[in-house]
C-alpha positions in Angstrom: 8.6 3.7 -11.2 7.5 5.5 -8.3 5.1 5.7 -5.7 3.9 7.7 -2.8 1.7 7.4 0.3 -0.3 10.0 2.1 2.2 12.3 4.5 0.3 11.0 7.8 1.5 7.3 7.2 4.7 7.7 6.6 6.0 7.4 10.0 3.7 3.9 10.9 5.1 2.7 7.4 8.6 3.6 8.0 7.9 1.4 11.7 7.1 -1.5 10.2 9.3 -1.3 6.9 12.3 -1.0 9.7 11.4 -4.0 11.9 11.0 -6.2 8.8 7.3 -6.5 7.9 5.6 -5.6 5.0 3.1 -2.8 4.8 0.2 -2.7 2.9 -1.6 -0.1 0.8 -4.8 0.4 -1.1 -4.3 1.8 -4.8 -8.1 2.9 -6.3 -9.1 1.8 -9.6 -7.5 4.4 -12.1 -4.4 2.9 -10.6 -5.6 -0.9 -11.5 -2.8 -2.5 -13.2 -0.2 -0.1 -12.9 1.7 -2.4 -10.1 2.8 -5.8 -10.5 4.1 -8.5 -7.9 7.8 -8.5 -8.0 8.1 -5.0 -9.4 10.7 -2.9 -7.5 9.4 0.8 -6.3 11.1 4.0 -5.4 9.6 5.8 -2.6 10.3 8.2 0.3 10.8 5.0 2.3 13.3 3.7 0.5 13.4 0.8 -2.4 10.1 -1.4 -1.9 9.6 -4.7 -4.0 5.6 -5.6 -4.6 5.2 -9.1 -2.8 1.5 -9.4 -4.2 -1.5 -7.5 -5.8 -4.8 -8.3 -5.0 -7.9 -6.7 -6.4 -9.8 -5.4 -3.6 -14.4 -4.6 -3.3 -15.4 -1.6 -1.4 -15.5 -2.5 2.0 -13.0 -5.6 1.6 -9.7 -3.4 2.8 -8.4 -6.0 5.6 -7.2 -2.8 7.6 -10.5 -1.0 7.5 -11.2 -0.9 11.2 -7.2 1.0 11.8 -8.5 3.5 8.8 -9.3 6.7 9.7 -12.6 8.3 9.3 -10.9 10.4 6.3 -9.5 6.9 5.1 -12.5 5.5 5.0 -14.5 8.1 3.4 -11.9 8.3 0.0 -12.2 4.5 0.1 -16.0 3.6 0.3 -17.2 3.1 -3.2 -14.2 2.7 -4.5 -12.8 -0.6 -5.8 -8.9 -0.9 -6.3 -5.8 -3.1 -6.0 -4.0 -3.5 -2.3 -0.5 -4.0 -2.6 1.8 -5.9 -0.2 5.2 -3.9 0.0 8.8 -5.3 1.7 11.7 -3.3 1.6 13.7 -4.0 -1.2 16.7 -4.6 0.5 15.1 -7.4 3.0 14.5 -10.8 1.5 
């Protein structure tokens, strides 16, 4: 399975993937279900295994306050699932 991220993250995501942390994105609610913990993703960053899934409330996004305005505005109203990605090949 696949998935993607908007163009203007990919370099912050690619960052952190490359130091060793785990990035985290927010997935809206037609998307609910469609990732599970564990699961192994391709991507344009490389191989990425789901650590967790948590279901996430407007307004809950832990990250809200880095979003930009244009983040924030396809978020708000919106409930979803926010995934915790690693690198597949870390451990």
């Amino acid at each position: 399975m696949r998935i993607d991220f908007p163009p203007d993250e990919l370099d912050a995501l690619r960052e952190l993937l490359a130091e060793g942390h785990s990035i985290f994105t927010a997935r809206i609610l037609s998307e609910r279900g469609k990732y599970n913990a564990g699961q192994v993703l391709d991507s344009v960053l490389g191989r990425l295994r789901v650590l967790s899934v948590t279901w996430m409330k407007p307004g809950d996004h832990p990250f809200r306050d880095q979003l930009t305005c244009t983040q924030r505005t396809e978020l708000n109203g919106h409930e979803g699932d926010m995934l915790k990605l690693i690198s597949a090949g870390s451990t």
